[in-house]
Each structure stands twice: as structure tokens, then as C-alpha cells.
Steps between C-alpha positions, in 0.01 A plus 500: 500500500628868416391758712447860326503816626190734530541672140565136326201313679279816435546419115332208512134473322315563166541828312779757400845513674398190645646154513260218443542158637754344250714847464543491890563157527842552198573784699541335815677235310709772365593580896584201593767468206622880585504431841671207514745549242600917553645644826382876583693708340411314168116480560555902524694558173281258263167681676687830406515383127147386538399863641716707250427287149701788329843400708718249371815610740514567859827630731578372837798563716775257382569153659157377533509198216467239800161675576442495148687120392145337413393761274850510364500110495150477315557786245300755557760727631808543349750778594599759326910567434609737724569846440761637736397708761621428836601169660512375837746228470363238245147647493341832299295749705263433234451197321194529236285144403337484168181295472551229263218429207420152710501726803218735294299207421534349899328838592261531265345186569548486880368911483188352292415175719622298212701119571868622508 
């Protein structure tokens, strides 16, 4: 059993920007497979992409590809060269993450309820 928030159970039912019964059944479906397989910090950047449709890049301070290593892992974040800019040790202050075309289709569907 998933348990949704307010705003997510309150979509339930018949009628516009509702989900019926077989959209919120995939979409709890679709949880379960987010949740299981994406820490956090991921869950945060693929609902940004799902948010902002228009983005296909987003920067975050450098060193953070562990928090990141599924989406890395699966493809549907690569990251970008780096640029220069300044360095602490090994890591850029800014490291930026491009959203791969499997990564655009992964939010799409999970953004529309759809099997991913």
C-alpha cells in the first residue's frame, strides 16, 4: 500500500484534473518504482524536470554524483564537461547535469501517470 499526501489523495475521482481509478493505481505503481529505486536528492531533481518541462539542464554545487549515481547509472542524467570556475580540491563549486532524452521520456511518463 502507498500512502499519499493530502493534494495526491484529493485527486482522486471522476472529472477534470482528476485521476480515475486505473491512472491512480499506475501512479502509485509509478511511486513505488521512484521510491524504491531514487534516494532524495534524485526524487527532487527528476520532479524539477517534471515541474519545469522547458529545462533540460540543472546546476548543483559540485561533488554530489553519489547523491545523484542512480540517475547517472540509469541515464537520465548525464553531466555536463566542466567549465572552469573554481575548485575545491577535486570537485567544481558548480557542477551542471543535463537531462538525457531517456531521462525526458522517464518524466514525461511518470509526470503523466503513464507505466515508466
Amino acid at each position: 500500500m502507498i500512502v499519499l499526501c493530502a493534494n495526491c489523495h484529493g485527486l482522486k475521482g471522476e472529472g477534470p484534473r482528476k485521476l480515475d481509478r486505473k491512472s491512480l493505481k499506475q501512479y502509485k505503481l509509478n511511486l513505488a518504482v521512484v521510491n524504491g529505486r531514487y534516494g532524495d536528492i534524485e526524487r527532487r531533481v527528476l520532479e524539477f524536470f517534471a515541474v519545469n518541462p522547458g529545462a533540460s539542464e540543472m546546476y548543483l554545487p559540485g561533488g554530489l554524483d553519489i547523491l545523484l549515481a542512480y540517475l547517472l547509472i540509469d541515464g537520465l542524467l548525464e553531466k555536463a564537461p566542466p567549465a572552469g570556475g573554481i575548485y575545491f580540491g577535486p570537485y567544481p563549486m558548480y557542477q551542471s547535469y543535463i537531462l538525457t532524452p531517456a531521462g525526458r521520456e522517464f518524466v514525461e511518463r511518470w509526470a503523466d501517470a503513464q507505466p515508466i
